[in-house]
DOZAPA-850620 format. One record per residue (C-alpha): residue number from 1; x, y, z. Coordinates in nm, 4 decimals. Each point is the difference from the previous one (the first is absolute). Example, Ala and Ser with C-alpha at 12.3 -4.5 7.8 and 13.67 -1.06 7.14 Angstrom:
1,1.2300,-0.4500,0.7800
2,0.1370,0.3440,-0.0660
This chain:
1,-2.1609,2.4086,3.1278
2,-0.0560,0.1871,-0.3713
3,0.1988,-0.1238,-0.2786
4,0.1586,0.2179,-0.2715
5,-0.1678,-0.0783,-0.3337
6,0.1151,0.1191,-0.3681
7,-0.1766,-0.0462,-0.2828
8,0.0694,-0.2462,-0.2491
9,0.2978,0.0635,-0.2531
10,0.1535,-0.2522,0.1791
11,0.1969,-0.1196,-0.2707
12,0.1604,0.3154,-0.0861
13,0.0834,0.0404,0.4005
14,0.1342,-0.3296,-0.0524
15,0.2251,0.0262,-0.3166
16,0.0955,0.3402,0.1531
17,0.1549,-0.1031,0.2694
18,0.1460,-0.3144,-0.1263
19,0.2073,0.2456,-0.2367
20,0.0774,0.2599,0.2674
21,0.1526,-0.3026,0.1910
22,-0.2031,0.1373,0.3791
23,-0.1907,-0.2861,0.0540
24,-0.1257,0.1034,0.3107
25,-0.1220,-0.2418,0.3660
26,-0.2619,-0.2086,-0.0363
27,-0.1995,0.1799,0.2800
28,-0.2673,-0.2175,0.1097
29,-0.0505,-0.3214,-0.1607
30,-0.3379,-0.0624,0.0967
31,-0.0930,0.3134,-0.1457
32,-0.0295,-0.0656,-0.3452
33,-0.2750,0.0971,-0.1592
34,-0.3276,0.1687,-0.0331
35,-0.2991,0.0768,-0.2545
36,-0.1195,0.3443,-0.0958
37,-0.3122,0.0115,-0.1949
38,0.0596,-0.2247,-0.3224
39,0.3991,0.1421,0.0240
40,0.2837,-0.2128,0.1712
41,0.1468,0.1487,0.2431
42,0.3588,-0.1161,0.0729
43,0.2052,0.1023,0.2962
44,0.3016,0.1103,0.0076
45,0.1624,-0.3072,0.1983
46,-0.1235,-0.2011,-0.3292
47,0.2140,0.2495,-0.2574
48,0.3153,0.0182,0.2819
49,-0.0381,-0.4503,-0.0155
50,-0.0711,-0.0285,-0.3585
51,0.3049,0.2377,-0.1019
52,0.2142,-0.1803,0.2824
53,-0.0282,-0.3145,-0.1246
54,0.0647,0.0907,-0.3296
55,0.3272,0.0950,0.0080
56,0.0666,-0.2568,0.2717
57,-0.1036,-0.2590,-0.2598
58,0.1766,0.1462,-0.3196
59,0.2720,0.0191,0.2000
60,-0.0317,-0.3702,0.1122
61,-0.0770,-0.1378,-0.3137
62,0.3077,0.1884,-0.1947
63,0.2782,-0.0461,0.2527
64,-0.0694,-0.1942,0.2746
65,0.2349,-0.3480,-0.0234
66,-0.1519,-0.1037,0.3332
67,0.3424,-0.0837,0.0707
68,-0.0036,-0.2590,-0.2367
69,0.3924,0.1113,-0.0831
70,0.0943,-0.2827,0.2662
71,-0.0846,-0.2411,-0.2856
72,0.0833,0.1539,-0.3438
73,0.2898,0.1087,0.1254
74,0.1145,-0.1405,0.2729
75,-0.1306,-0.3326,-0.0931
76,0.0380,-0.0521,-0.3402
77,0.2413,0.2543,-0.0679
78,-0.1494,0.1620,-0.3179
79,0.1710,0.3345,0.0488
80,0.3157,-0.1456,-0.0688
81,-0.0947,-0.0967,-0.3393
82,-0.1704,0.3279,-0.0498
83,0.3311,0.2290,0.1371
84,0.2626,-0.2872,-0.2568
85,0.3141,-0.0828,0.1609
86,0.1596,0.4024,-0.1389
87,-0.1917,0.1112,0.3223
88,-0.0468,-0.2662,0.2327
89,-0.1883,-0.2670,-0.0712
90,0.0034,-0.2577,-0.2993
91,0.0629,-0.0694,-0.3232
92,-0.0791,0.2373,-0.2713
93,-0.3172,0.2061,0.1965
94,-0.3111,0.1275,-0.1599
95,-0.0243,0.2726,-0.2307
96,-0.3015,0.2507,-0.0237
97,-0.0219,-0.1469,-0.3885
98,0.0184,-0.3301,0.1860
99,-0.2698,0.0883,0.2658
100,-0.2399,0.1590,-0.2409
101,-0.0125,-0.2792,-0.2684
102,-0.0976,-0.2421,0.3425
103,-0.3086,0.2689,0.0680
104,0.1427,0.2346,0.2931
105,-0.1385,0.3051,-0.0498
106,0.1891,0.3430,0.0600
107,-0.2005,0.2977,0.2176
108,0.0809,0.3779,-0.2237
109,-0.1289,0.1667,0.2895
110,0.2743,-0.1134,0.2011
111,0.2746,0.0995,-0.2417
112,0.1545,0.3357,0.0293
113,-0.0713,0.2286,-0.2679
114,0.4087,-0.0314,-0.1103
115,-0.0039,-0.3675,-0.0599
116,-0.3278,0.0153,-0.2094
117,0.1472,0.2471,-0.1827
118,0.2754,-0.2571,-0.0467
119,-0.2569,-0.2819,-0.1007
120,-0.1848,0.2134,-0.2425
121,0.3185,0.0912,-0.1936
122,0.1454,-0.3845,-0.0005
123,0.3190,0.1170,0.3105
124,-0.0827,-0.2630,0.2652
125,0.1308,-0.3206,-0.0960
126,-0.2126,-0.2722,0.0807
127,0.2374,-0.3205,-0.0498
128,0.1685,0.0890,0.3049
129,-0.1071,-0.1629,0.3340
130,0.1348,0.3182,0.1846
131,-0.3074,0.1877,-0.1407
132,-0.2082,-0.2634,0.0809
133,0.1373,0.0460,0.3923
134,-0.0646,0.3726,-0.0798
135,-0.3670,0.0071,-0.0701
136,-0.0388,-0.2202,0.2759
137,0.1846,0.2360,0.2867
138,-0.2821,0.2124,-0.1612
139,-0.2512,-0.1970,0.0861
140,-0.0898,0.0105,-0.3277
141,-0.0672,-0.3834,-0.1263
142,-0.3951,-0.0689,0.0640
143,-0.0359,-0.2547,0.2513
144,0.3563,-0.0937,0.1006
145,0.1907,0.2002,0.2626
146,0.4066,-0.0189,0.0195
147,0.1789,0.0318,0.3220
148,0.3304,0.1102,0.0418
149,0.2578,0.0477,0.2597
150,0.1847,0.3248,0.0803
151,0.2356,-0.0646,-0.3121
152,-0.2626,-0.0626,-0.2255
153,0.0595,-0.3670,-0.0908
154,-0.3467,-0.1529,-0.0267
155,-0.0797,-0.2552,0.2782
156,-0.3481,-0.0855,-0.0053
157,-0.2997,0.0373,-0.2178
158,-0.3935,-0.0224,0.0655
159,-0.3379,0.0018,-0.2083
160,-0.3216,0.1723,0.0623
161,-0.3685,-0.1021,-0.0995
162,0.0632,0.2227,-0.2984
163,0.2680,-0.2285,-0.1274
164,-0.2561,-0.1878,-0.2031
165,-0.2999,0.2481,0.0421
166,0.1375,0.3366,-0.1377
167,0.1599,0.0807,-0.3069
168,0.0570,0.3412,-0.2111
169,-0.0982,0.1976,-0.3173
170,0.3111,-0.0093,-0.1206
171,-0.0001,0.3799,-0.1072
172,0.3361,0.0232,0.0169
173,0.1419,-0.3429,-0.1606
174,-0.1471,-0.3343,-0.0452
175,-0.0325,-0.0924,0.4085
176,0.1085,0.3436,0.1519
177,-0.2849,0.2281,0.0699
178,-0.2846,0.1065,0.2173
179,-0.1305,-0.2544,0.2603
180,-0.3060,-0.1868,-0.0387
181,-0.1184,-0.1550,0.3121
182,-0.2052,-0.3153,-0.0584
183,0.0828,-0.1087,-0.3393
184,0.1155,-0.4014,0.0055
185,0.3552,0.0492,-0.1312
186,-0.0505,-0.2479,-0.2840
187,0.3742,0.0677,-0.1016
188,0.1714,-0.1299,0.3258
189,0.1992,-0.3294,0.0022
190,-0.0806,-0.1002,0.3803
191,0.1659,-0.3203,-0.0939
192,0.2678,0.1199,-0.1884
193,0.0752,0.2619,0.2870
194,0.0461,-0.2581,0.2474
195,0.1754,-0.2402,-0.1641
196,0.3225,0.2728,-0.0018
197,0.0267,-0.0534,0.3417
198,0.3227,-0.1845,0.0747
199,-0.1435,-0.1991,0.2888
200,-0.2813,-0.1429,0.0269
201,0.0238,-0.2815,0.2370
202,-0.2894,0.1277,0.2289
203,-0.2487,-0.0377,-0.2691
204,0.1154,-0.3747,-0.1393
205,0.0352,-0.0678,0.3662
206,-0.3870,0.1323,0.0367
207,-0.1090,-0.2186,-0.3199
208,0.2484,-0.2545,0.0736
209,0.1256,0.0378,-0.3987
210,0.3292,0.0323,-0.1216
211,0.1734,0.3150,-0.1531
212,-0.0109,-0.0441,-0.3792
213,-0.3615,-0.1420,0.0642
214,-0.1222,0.3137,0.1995
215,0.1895,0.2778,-0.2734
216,-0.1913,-0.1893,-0.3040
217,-0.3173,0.0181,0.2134
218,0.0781,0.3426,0.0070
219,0.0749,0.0773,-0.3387
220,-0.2650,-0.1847,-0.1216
221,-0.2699,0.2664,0.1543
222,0.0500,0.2194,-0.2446
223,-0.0715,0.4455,-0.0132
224,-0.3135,0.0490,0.2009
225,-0.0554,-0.2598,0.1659
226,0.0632,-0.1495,0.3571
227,-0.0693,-0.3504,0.2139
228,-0.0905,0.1076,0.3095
229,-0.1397,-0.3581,0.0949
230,0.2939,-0.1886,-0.1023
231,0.1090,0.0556,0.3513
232,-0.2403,-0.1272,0.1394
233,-0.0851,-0.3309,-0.1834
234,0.2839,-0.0187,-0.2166
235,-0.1391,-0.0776,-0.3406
236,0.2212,0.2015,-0.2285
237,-0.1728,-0.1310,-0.3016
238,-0.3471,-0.0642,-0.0920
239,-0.1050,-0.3201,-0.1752
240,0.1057,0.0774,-0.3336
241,0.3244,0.1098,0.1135
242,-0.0389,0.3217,-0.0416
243,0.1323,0.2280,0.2709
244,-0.2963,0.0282,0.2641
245,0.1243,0.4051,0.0424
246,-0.3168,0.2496,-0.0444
247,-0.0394,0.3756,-0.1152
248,0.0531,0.2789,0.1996
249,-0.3246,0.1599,0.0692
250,-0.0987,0.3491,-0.0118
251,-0.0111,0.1711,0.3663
252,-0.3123,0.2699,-0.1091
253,-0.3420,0.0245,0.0355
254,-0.0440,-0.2526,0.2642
255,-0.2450,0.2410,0.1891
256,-0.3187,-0.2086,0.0712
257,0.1694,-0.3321,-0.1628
258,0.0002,-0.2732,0.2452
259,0.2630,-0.2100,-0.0629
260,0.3065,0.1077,-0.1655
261,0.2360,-0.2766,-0.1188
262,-0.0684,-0.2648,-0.2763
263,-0.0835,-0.2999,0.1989
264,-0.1988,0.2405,0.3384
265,0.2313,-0.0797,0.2887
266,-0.1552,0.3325,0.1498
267,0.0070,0.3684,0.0196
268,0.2152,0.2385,-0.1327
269,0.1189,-0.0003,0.3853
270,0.0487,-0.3424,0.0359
271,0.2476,-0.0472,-0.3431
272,0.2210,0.3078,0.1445
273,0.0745,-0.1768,0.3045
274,0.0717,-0.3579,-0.1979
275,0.2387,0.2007,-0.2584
276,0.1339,0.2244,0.2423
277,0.0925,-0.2958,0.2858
278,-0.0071,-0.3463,-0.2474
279,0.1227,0.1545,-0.3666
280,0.1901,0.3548,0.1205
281,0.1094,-0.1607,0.2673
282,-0.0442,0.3076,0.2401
283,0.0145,-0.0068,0.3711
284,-0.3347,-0.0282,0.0795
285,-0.2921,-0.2018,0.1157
286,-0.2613,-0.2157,-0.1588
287,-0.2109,-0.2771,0.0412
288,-0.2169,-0.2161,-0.2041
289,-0.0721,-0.3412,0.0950
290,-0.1190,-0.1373,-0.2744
291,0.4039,-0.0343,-0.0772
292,0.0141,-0.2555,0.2528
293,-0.1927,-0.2757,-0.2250
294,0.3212,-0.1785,-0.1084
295,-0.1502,-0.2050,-0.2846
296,-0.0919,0.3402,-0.1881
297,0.3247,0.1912,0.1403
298,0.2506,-0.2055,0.0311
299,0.2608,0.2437,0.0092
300,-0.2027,0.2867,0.2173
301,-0.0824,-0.2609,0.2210
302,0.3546,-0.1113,0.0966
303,0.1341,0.3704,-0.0117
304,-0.2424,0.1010,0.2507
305,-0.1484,0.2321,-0.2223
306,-0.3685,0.0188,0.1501
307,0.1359,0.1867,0.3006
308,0.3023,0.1949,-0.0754
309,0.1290,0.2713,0.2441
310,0.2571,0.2218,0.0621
311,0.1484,0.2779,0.2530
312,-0.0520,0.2734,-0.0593
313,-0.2659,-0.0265,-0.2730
314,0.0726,0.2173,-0.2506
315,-0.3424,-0.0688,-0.2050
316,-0.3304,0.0271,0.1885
317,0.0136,0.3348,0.0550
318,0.0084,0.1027,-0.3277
319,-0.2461,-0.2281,-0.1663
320,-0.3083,0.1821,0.1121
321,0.1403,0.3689,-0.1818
322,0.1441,-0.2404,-0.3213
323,-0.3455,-0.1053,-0.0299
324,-0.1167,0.3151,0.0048
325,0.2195,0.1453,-0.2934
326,-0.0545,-0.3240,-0.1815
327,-0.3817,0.0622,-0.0297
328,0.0520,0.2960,-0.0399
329,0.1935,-0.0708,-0.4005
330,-0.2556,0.0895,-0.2226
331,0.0004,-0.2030,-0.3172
332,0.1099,0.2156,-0.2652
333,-0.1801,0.1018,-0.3027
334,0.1229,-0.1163,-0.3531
335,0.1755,0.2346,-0.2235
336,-0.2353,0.1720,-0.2709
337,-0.0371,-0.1861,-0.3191
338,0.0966,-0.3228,0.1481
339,-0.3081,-0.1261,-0.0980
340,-0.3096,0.0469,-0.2339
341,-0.2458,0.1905,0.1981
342,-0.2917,-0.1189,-0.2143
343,0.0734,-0.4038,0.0159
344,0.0623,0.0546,0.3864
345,-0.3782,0.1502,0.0255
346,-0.1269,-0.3079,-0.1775
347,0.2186,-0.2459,0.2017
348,-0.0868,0.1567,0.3097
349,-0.3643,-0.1103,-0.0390
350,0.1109,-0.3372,-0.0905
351,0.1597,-0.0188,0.3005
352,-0.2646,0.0665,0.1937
353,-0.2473,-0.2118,-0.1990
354,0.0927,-0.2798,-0.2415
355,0.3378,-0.0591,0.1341
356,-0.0743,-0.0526,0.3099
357,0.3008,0.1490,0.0913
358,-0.1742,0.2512,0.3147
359,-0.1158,-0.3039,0.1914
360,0.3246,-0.0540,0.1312
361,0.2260,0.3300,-0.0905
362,-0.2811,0.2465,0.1681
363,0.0674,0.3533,-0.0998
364,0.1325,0.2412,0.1423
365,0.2122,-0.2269,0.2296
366,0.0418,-0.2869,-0.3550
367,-0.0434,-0.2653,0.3081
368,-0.2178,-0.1444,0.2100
369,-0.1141,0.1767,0.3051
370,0.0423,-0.2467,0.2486
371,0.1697,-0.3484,-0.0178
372,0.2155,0.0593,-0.3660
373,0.0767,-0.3271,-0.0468
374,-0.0581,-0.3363,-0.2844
375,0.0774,-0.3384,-0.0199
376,0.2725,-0.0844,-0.2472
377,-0.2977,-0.1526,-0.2835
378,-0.2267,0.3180,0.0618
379,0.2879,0.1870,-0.1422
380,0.0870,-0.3103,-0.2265
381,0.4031,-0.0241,0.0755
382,0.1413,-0.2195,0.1342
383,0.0243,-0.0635,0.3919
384,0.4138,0.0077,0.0792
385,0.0245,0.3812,0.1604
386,-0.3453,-0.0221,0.1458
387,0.0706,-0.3024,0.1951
388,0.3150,0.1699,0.1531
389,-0.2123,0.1909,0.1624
390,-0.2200,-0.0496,0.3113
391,-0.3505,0.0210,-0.1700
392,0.1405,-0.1641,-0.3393
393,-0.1799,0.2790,-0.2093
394,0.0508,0.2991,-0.2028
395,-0.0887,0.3573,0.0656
396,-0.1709,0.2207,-0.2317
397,0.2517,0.2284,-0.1246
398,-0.0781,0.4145,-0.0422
399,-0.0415,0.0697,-0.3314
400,0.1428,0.3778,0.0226
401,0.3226,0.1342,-0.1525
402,0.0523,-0.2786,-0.1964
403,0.1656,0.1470,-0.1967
404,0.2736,0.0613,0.2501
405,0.0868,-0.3852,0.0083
406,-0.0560,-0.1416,-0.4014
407,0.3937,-0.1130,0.0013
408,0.0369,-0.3370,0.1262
409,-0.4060,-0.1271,-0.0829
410,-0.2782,-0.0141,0.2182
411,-0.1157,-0.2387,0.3112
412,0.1792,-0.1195,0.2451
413,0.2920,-0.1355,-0.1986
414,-0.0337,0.2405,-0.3691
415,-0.1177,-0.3374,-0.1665
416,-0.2244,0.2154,-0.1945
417,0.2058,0.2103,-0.1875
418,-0.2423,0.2705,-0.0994
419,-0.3472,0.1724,0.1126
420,-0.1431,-0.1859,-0.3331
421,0.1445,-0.3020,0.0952
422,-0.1534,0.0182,0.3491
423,-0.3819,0.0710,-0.1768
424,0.0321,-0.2980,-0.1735
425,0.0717,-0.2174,0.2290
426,-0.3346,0.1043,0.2012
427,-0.1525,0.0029,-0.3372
428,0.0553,-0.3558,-0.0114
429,-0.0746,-0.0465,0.3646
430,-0.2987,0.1445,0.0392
431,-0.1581,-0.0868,-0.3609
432,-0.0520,0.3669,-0.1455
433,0.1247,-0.0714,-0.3145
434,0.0410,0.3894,-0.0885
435,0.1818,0.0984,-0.3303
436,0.2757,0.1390,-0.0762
437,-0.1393,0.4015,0.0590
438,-0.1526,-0.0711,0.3359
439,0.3213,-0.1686,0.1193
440,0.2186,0.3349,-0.1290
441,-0.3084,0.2125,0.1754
442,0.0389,-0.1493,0.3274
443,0.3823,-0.0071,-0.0096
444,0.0037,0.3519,-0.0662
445,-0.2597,0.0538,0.2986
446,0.2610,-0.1309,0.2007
447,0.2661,0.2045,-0.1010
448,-0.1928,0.3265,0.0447
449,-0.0503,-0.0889,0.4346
């Protein structure tokens, strides 16, 4: 049986019919690929997939709650602290002023041309919760989706992945603007967020903690930042009493990067099925034993957490296109004249010589192909997040668009507060003793990826 062959701008086939929104049947799956002299050939069930899953997984990854409304709203009630008690729900409700200055981000794209005309000229007032309810009936707010009943009074509310992993370009006002997929939303106030809701019994119940315990837990996290492990082990604190909360990582340029959280747990895959099921909590299924070892996860262990499912599951059929548009987020390129072109020539070939720094951070990927991963003394931290996790080590963390992510510091938990800071600290590690210029060369190098 002949196959159909076209020849090779497969990438413009692609992006073409990603925008023209005919995604076409995957025809035959086993009948991928081929080679044509020193040209790839692609067939066209390849472009019909690839575009497919695309918009499958943008779609996923911007509105999909996974029905997770069952538990901010219906749960913990937050919508009635969002809508105020003037239109349903309680006390004085959010404003968009309020929302923005706790990092939710506003979509232009899905405003109609008469209310940004409003913005732009200063009309729309945004210390009323009723335009807060507005621009969510628009589907507006990045990452949170409002629900509302025939009348229009709010009655539920649900996040998406891009909660914490999107933000905007704020081209229209500080927090309202175009979309950008990917970018760790180092403004958000996870904590803060959650702690409006006026009941949360299921989580003190979960971490067997009181009320004003679990809201200063909360609090204490902090913008951009989040404890996913806390339920699981419950340490809300590390050993110096700080809170144990870590920064939001970007969601870009993962393609070819093994691991993709701070301490490995696993792949990309993997950490969409924990947040969506364990952190979203979405109707879905997942399952990770290692959540059984009760000494390590107290919490998950008790909870059941290392085999969760549900009817119908309202995940695992979406994480295989969410993965796809995930790796599919290019890192983005810094803005021009962000850095000095001439000191990031010289640091680059420090970093690939004296530094030492290309051992581990292997261009182009800035990780290591294969098992990404250090003890807590290779990286010379300490060991508290790492030994939350089930191979108590750190992963190598991609070094591109860093520039995307310099509020709140850098590793795990921003205790290194800038790029500078972070060189000298493997300065002193690692013995280089550089000076002064050779520590500005290779911070500027790492600006410019």
């Amino acid at each position: 049986m002949s196959r159909r062959r076209f020849v090779p701008a497969a990438a413009a086939l692609v992006l073409f019919t990603f925008a023209s929104g005919s995604p076409g049947r995957a025809e035959d799956p086993q009948a991928l690929s081929a080679t044509h002299g020193n040209a790839a050939v692609v067939e066209p069930a390849v472009s019909h997939y690839s575009a497919r899953m695309l918009q499958e997984g943008q779609k996923t990854f911007r509105y999909d709650t996974f029905g997770d409304e069952a538990f901010w709203g219906g749960a913990l009630r937050l919508h009635e602290a969002i809508a105020g008690e003037k239109h349903g729900g309680k006390g004085a409700g959010v404003s968009p002023k309020t929302a923005l200055s706790v990092g939710l981000k506003v979509d232009s794209d899905a405003l109609p041309p008469a209310l940004v005309a409003k913005l732009k000229a200063g009309k729309v007032d945004l210390d009323d919760p009723a335009t807060t309810l507005a621009l969510l009936e628009l589907n507006s707010v990045v990452g949170l989706t409002g629900f509302f009943d025939k009348k229009k009074v709010l009655t539920a509310v649900g996040i998406q992945c891009s909660f914490c992993h999107s933000t905007v370009d704020d081209s229209l006002a500080p927090g309202i603007g175009r979309r950008r997929d990917g970018w760790a939303n180092r403004d958000l106030n996870v904590g803060a967020i959650i702690a409006l809701a006026p009941d949360l019994s299921v989580v003190t119940t979960l971490l067997g903690v009181d009320d004003a315990t679990l809201r200063k837990v909360l609090n204490g996290w902090g913008p951009g930042k989040f404890d996913a492990e806390v339920f699981l082990d419950g340490k809300a604190l590390r050993p110096d009493g700080k809170p144990a909360a870590t920064l939001i990582p970007p969601a870009f340029g993962l393609l070819g990067v093994n691991l993709h959280t701070w301490t490995g747990w696993g792949s990309v895959t993997h950490w969409n099925a924990f947040v969506a099921v364990l952190e979203m909590h979405g109707k879905g299924t997942f399952f990770d034993p290692r959540l059984n070892d009760a000494a390590k996860f107290p919490i998950a262990a008790k909870a059941g957490f290392g085999n969760v499912r549900n009817s119908p599951d309202l995940v695992t059929s979406k994480l295989a296109a969410l993965q796809y548009y995930q790796l599919s987020i290019p890192s983005p390129s810094p803005p021009a004249g962000s850095f000095d072109a001439g000191a990031a020539k010289r640091g680059e070939a420090l970093f690939a010589g004296a530094a030492k720094c290309s051992t581990c951070h292997v261009p182009p990927i800035f990780t290591e192909p294969g098992w990404n991963m250090h003890t807590a003394a290779e990286m010379g931290v300490d060991s508290f997040q790492s030994d939350r996790s089930p191979d108590k080590a750190y992963r190598t963390a991609p070094l591109k668009g860093l520039f995307t992510h310099v509020k709140g510091g850098f590793f795990h938990d921003g205790r290194f507060a800038t790029l500078l800071d972070v060189v000298n600290h493997y300065d002193g590690l690692l013995g280089l003793k550089f000076d002064e210029k050779q520590k500005k060369d290779l911070v500027e190098y790492l600006k410019s990826l």
